[in-house]
MMTF fields as JSON, N, C-alpha, C and O atoms, coordinates in Angstrom:
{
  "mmtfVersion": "1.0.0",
  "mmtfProducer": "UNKNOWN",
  "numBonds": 439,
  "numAtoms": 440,
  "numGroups": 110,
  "numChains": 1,
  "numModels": 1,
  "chainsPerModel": [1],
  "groupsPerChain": [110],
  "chainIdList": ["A"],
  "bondAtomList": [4, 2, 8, 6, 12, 10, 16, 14, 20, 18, 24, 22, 28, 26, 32, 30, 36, 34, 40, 38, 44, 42, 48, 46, 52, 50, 56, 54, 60, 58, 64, 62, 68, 66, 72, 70, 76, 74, 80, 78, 84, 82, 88, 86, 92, 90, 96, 94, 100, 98, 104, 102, 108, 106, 112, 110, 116, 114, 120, 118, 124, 122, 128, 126, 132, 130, 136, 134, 140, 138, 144, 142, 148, 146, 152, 150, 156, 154, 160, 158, 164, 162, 168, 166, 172, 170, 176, 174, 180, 178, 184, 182, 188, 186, 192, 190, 196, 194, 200, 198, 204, 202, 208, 206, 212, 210, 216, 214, 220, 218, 224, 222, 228, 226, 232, 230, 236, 234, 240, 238, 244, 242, 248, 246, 252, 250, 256, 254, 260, 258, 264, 262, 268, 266, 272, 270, 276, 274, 280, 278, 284, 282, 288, 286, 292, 290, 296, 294, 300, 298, 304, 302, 308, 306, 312, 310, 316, 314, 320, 318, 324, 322, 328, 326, 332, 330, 336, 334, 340, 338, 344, 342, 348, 346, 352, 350, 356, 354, 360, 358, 364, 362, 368, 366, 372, 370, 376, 374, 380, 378, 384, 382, 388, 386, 392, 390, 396, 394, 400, 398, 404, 402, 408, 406, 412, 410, 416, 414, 420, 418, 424, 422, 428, 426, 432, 430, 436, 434],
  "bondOrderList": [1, 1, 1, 1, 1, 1, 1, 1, 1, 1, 1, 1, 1, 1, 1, 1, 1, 1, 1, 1, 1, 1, 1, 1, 1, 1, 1, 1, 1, 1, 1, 1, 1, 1, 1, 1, 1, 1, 1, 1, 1, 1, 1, 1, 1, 1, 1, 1, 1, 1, 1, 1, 1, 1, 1, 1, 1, 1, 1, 1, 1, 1, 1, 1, 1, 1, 1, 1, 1, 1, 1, 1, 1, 1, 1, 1, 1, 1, 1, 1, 1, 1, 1, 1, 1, 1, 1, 1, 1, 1, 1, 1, 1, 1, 1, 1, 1, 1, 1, 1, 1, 1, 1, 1, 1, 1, 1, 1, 1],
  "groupList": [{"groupName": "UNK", "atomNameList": ["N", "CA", "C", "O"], "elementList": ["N", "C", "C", "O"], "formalChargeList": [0, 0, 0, 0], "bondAtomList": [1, 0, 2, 1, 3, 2], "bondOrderList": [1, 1, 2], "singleLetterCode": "X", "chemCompType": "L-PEPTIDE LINKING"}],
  "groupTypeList": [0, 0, 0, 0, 0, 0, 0, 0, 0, 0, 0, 0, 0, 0, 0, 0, 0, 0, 0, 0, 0, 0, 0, 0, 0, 0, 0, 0, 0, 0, 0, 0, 0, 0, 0, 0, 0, 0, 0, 0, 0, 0, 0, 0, 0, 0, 0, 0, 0, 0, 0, 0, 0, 0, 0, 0, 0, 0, 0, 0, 0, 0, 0, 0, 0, 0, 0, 0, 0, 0, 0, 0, 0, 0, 0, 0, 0, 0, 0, 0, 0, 0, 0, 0, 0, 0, 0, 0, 0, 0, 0, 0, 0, 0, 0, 0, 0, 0, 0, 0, 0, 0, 0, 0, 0, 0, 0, 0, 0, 0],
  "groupIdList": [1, 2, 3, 4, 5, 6, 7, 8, 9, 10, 11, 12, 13, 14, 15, 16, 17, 18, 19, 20, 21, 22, 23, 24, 25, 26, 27, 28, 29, 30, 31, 32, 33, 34, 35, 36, 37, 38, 39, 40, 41, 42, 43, 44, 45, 46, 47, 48, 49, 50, 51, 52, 53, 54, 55, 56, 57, 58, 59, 60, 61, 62, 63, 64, 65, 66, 67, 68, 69, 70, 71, 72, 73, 74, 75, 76, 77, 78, 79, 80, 81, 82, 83, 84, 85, 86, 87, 88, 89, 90, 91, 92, 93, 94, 95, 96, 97, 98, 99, 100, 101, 102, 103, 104, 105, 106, 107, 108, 109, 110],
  "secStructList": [7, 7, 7, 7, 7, 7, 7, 7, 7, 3, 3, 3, 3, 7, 6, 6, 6, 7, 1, 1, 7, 7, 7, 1, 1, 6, 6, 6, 6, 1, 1, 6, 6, 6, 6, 7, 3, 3, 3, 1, 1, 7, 6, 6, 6, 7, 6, 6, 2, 2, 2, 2, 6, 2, 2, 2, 2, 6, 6, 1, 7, 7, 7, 6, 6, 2, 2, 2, 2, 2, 2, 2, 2, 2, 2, 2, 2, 2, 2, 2, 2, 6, 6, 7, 5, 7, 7, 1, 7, 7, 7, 2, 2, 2, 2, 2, 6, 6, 1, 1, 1, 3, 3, 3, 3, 7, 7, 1, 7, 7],
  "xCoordList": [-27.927, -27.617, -28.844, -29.667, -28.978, -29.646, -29.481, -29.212, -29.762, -29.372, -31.095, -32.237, -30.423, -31.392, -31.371, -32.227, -30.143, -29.584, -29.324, -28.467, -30.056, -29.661, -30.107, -31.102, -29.887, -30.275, -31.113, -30.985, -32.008, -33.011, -32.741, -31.647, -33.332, -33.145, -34.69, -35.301, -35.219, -36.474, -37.019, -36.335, -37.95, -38.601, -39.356, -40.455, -38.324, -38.969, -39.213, -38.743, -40.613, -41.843, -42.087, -42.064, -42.406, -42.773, -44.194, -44.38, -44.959, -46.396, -46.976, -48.022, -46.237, -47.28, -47.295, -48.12, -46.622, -46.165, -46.941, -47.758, -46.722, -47.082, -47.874, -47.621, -49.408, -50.271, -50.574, -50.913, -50.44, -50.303, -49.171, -48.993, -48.46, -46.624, -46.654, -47.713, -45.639, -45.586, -45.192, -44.577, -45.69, -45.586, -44.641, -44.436, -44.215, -43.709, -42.503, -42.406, -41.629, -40.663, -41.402, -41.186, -41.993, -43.03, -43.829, -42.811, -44.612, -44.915, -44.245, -44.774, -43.176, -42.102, -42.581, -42.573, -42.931, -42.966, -44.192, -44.395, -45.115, -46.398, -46.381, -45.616, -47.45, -47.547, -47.745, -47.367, -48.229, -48.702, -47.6, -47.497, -46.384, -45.083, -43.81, -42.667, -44.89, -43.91, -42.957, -43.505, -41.343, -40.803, -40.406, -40.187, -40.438, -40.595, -39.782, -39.761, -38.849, -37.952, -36.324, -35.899, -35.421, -34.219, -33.659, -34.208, -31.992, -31.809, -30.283, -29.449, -30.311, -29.365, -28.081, -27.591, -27.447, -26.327, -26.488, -27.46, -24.574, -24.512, -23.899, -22.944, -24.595, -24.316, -23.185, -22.701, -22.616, -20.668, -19.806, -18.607, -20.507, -19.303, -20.124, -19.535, -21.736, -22.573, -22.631, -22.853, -22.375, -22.914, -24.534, -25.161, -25.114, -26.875, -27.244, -28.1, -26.417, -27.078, -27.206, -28.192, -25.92, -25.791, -26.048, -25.747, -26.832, -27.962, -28.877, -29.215, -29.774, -31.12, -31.423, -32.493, -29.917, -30.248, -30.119, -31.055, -29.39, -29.619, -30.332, -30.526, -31.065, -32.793, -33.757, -34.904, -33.369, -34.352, -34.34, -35.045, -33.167, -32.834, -33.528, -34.523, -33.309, -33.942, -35.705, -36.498, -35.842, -37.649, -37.957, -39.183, -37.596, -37.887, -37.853, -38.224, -37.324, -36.791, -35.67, -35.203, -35.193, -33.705, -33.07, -33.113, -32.328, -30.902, -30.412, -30.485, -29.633, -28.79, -27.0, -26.382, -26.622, -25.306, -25.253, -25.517, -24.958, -24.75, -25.561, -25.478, -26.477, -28.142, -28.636, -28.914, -28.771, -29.709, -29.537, -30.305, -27.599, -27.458, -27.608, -28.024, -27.33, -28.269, -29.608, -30.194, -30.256, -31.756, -32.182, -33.126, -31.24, -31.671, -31.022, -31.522, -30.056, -29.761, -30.996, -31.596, -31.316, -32.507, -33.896, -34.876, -33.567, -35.192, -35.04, -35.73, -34.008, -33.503, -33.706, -34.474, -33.324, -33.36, -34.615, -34.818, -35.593, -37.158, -37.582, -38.472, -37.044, -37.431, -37.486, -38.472, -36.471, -35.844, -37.079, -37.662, -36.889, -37.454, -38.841, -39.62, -38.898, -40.671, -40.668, -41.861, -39.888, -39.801, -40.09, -40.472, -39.863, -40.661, -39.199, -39.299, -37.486, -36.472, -36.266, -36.248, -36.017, -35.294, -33.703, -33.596, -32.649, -31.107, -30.5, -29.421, -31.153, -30.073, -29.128, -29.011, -28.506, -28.068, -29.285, -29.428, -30.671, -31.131, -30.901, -30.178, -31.53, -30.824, -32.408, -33.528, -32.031, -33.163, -34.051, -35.28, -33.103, -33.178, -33.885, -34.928, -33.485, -33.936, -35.707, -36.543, -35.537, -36.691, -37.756, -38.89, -37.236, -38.258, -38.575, -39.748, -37.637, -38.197, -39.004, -39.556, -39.175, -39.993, -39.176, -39.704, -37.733, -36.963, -37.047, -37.169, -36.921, -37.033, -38.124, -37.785, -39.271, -40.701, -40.602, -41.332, -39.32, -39.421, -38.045, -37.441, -37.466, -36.163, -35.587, -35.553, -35.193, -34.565, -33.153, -32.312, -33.308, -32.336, -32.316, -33.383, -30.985, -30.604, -30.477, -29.722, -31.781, -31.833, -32.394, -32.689, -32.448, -32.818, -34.034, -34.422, -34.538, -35.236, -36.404, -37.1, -36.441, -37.595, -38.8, -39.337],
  "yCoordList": [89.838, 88.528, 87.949, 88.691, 86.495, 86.167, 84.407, 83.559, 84.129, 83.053, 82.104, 82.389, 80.924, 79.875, 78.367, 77.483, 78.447, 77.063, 77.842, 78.679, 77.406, 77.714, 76.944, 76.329, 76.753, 76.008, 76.926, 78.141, 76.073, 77.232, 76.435, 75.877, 76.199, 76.561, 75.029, 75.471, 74.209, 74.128, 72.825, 72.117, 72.774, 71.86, 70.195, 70.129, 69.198, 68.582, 67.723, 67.527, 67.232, 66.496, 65.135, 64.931, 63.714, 62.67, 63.044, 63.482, 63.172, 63.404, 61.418, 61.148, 60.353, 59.876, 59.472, 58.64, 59.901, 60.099, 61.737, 61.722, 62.749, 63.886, 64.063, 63.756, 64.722, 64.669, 66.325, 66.731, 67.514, 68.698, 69.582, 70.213, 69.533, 70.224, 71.293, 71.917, 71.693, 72.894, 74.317, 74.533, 74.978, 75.922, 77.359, 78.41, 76.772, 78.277, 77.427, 76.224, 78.036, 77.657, 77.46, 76.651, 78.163, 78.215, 76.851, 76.446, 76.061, 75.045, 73.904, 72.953, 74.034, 73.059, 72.459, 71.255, 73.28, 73.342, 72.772, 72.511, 72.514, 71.925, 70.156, 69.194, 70.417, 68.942, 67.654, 66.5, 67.999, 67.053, 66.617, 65.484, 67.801, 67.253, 66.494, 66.141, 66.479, 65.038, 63.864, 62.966, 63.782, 63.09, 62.793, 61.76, 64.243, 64.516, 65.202, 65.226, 65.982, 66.981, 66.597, 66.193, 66.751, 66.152, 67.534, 67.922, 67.977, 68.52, 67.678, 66.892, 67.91, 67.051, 67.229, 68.001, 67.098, 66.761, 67.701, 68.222, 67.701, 67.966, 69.595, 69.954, 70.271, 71.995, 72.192, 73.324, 71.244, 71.475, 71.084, 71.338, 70.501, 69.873, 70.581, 70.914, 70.769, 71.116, 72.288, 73.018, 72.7, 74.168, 74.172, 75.229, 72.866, 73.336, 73.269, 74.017, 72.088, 72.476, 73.459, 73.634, 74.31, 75.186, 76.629, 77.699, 76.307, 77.171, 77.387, 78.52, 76.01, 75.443, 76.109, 76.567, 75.969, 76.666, 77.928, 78.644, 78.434, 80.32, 80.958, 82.088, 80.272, 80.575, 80.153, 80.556, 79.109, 79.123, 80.468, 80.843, 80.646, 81.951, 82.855, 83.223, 83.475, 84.585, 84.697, 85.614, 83.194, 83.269, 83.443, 83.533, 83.588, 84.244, 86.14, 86.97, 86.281, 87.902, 88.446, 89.493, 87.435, 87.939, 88.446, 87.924, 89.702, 90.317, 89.226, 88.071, 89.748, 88.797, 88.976, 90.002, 87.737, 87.669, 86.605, 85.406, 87.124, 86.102, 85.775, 84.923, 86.724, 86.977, 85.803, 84.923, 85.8, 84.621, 82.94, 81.993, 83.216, 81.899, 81.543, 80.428, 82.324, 81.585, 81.554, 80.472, 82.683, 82.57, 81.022, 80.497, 80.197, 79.17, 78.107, 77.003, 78.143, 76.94, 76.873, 75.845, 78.516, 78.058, 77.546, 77.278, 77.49, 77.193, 75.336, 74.506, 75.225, 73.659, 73.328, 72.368, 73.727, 73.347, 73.331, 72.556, 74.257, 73.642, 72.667, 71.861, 72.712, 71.523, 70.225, 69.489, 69.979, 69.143, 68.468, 67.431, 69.722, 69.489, 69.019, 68.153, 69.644, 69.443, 68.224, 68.078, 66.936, 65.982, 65.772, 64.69, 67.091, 67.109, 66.942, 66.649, 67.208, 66.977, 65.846, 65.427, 64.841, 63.677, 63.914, 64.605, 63.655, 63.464, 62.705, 62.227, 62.402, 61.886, 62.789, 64.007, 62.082, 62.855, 62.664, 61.533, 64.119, 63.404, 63.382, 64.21, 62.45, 62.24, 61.875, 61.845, 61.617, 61.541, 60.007, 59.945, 58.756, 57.623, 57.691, 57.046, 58.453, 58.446, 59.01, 58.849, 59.711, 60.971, 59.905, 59.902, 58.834, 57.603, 56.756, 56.467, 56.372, 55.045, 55.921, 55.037, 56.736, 57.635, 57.87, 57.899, 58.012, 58.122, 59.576, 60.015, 60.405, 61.953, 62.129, 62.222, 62.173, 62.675, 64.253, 64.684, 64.929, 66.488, 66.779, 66.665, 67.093, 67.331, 68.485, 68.533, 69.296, 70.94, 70.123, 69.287, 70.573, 70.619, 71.375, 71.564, 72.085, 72.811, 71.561, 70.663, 72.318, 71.502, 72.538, 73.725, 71.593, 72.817, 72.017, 72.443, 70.916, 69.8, 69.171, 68.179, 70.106, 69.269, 69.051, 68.204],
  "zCoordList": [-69.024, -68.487, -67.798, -67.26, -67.813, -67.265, -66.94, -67.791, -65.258, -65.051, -65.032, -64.674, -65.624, -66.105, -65.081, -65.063, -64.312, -63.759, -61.956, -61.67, -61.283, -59.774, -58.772, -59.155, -57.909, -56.785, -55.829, -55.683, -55.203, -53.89, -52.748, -52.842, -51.745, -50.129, -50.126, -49.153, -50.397, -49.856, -48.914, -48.175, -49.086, -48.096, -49.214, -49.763, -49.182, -50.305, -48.932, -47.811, -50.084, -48.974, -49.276, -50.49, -48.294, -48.804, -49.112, -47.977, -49.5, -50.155, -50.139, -50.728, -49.488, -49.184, -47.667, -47.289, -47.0, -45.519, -45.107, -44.186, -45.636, -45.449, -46.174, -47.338, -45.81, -46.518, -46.635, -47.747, -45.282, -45.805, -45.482, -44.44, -46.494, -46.603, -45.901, -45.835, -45.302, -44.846, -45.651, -46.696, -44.895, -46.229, -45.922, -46.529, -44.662, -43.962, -43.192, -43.434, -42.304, -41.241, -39.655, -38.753, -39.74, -38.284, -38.928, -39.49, -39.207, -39.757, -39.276, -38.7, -39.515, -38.998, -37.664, -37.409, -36.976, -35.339, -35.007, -33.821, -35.908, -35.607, -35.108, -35.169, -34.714, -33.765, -34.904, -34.698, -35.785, -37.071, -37.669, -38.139, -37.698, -37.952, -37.429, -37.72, -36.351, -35.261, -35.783, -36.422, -35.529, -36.206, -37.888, -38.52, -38.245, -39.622, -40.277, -41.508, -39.37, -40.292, -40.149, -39.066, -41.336, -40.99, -42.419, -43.451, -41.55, -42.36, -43.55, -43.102, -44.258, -45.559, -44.967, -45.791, -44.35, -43.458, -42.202, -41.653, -41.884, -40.406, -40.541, -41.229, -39.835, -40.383, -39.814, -39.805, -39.294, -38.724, -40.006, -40.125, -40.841, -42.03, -43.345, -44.374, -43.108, -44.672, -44.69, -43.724, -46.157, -45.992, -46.613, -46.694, -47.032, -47.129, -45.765, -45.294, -44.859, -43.706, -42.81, -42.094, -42.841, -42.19, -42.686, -42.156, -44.115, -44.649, -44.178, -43.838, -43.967, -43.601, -41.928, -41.529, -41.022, -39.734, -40.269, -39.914, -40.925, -41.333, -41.628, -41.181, -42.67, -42.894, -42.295, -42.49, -41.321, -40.345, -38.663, -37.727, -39.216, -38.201, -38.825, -38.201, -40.11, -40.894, -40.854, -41.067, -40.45, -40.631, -39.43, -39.5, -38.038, -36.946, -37.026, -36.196, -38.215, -37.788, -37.713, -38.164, -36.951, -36.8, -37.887, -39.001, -37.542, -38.463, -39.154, -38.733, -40.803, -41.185, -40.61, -40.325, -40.604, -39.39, -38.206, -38.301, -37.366, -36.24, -35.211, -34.327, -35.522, -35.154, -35.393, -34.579, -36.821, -37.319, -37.059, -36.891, -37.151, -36.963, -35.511, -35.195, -34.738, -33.228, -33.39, -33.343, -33.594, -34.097, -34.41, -33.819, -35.596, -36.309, -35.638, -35.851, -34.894, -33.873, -32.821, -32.51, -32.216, -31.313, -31.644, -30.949, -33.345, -33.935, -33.826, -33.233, -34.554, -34.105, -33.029, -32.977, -31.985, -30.811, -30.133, -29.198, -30.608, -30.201, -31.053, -30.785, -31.948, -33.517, -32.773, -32.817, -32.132, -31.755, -30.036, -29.72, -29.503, -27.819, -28.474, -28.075, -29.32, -29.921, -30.571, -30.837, -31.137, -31.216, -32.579, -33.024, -33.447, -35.033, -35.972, -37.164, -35.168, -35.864, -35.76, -34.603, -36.888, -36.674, -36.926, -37.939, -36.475, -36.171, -36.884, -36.534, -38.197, -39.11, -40.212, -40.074, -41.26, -42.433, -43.352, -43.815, -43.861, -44.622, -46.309, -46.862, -46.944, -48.251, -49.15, -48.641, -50.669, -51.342, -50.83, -50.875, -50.321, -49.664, -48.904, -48.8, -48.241, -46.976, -46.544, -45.655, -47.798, -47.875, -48.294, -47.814, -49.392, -50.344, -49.086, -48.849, -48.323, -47.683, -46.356, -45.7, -45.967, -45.162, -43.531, -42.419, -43.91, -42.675, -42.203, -41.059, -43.741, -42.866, -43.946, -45.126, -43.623, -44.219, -45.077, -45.97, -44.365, -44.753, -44.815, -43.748, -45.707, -45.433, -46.258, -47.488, -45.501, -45.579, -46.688, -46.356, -47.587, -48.801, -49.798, -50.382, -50.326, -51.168, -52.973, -53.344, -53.59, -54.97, -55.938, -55.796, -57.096, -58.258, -59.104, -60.192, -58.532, -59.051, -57.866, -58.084, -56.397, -55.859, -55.961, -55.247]
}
């Protein structure tokens, strides 16, 4: 068997707003990325979003479980103090007209 059709976890980028992508989760957190990251809905109703905090838990270290997902709320939550999360729903729209420059979405096409 072998699967041909799947979805990944990633970081699609405006490339003319963002000029060098990030390439890691720690990245995120950089000062250059000020006002730039939005994740594709609200991780209380999404499950990419409430992916996007899980693997952002997992890229600190943290255990997989309940570890991570605080892990990845507290990564948000500096995301955030650090002024690099923007607080919308983001979407492909949103991503074109340069509302969320970076946006944590589950696709199979970014």
């Amino acid at each position: 068997w072998t699967g041909d059709y799947y979805g990944v976890l990633s970081f699609e980028v405006n490339k003319d707003l963002v000029k060098q992508s990030p390439t890691d989760w720690a990245d995120l957190q950089k000062p250059e990325f000020a006002n730039t990251v939005a994740l594709a809905g609200d991780p209380r109703a999404s499950n990419q979003a409430i992916q996007g905090v899980y693997a952002a838990g997992l890229s600190t270290g943290a255990a997989a479980g309940e570890a991570a997902g605080t892990a990845g709320l507290d990564f948000f939550k500096k995301l955030n103090a650090a002024g690099n999360f923007v607080p919308v729903v983001g979407k492909s729209a949103t991503l074109a007209q340069g509302q969320t420059p970076i946006l944590i979405t589950w696709d199979y096409n970014a």
